[in-house]
N, C-alpha and C positions, 0 to 999 in steps of 0.2 A: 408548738403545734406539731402532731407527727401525724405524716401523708404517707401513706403505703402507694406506690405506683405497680399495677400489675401490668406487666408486661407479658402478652396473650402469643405473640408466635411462639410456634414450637418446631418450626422449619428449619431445615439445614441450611444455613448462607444465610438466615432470615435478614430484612432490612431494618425491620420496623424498631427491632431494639435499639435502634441507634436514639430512637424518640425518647426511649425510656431512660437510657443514661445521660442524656440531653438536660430533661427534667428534674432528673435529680442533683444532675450538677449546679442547673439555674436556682432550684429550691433551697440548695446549700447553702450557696452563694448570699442567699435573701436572708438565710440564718433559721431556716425555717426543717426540721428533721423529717430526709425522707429517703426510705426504703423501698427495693427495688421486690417484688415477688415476683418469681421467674418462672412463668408458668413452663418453660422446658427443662426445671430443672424440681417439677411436683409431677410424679408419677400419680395419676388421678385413676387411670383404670377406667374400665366403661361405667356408663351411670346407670346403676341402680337402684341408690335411695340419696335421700339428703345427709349432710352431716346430721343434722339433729336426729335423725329415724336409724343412724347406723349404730348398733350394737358394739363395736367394739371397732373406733375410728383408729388408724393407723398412727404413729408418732408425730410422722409429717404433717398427716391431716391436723391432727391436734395443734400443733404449732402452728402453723397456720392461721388455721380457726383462732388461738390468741392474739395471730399478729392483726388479726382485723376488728378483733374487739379493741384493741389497745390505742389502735387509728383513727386520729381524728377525722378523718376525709382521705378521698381516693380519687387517684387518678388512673384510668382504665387507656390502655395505647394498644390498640389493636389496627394490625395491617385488613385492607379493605380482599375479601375473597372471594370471588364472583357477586357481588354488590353485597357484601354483608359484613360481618363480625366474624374474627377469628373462633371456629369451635370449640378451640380450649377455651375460651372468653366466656364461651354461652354454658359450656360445661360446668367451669366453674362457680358463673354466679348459681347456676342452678344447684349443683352440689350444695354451696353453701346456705342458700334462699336467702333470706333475708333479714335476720337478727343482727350478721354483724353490720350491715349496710346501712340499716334502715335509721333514718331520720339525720344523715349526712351527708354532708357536699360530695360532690363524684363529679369531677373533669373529664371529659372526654378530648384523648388525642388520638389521632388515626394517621394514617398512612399510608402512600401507593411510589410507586417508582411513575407513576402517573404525573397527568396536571393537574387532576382534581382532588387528591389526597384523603379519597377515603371517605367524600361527602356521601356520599349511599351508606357507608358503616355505623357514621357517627350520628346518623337521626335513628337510625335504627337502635344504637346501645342508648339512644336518651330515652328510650320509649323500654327500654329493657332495665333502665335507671329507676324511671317511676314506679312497674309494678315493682321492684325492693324498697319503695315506699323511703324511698332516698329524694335527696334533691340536688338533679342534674345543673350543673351551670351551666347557663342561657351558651354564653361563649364556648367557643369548640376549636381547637387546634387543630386544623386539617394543614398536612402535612405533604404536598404534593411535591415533588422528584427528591423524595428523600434519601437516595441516594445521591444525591447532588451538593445537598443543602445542610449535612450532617456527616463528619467523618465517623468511621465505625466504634470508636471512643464518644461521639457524642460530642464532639466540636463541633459550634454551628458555623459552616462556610458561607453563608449566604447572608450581606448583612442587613438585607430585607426581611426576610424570613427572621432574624433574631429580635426583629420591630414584633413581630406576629408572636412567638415567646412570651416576649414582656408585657405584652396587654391580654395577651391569656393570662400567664402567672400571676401578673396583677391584679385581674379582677377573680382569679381563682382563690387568692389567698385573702382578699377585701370580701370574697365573699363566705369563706371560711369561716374567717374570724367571727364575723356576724352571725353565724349561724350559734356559733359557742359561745356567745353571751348570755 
């Protein structure tokens, strides 16, 4: 199985990546291939049309655009910004709509240097899940003082919080699988 995790800040010091490489490491681990898309390192430009409607998509776009067709399922980790989803987040699903998305599992991880970790962002990308006519897992990784609970490498320090991990990625991957039958 190959999970693409997009990783939505594109802030200086950002925290939230720390989720992203957290996940990927856990996913490893499980044996399970999974790659990081760094939305700070895709130069998107403002939005004007979709990939599909653009005349002449850039390299990166293109590559891209394969690496989500190639994707069995996705995990979206966006920091919580005044009670929402990262912009690049919402940019990009829209950029891309929803051919490479649609009819596949999408985990939502969030996160706040908070206590509540992002619960405002992550109902909101489940609702941003459905219109790409994907299918969000019930379960949600809300990720509160994550600076605390994750070193900048993505080592989990909190050994509660890596209880919360494992029953996410468990039923992430139990729910995956199912899906690809």
């Amino acid at each position: 199985m190959k999970i693409s995790i997009i990783s939505s800040s594109t802030r200086k010091g950002r925290v939230s990546h720390r989720i992203a490489l957290m996940l990927q490491n856990q996913l490893t681990e499980r044996g399970v291939n999974a790659e990081i898309i760094d939305l700070m390192h895709f130069d998107m430009g403002r939005f004007e049309e979709t990939f599909a409607s653009k005349d002449q998509p850039t390299t990166q776009e293109k590559e891209v655009y394969q690496k989500l067709e190639a994707a069995d399922g996705f995990i979206f980790v966006t920091p919580e910004y005044n009670g929402s989803i990262s912009s690049g987040l919402k940019h990009f699903i829209d950029f891309y709509a929803k051919k490479p998305f649609e009819k596949k599992p999408i985990g939502v991880a969030t996160g706040s240097t908070g206590m509540m970790g992002g619960t405002r962002a992550a109902h909101q990308l489940q609702l941003n899940i459905l219109a790409c006519f994907a299918f969000p897992i019930p379960h949600m990784l809300l990720s509160g003082q994550m600076d605390k609970t994750m070193s900048e490498d993505g080592t989990i320090l909190d050994e509660a919080y890596k209880g919360k991990v494992d029953f996410f990625l468990n039923a992430y991957v139990e729910f995956a699988e199912k899906l690809s039958r």
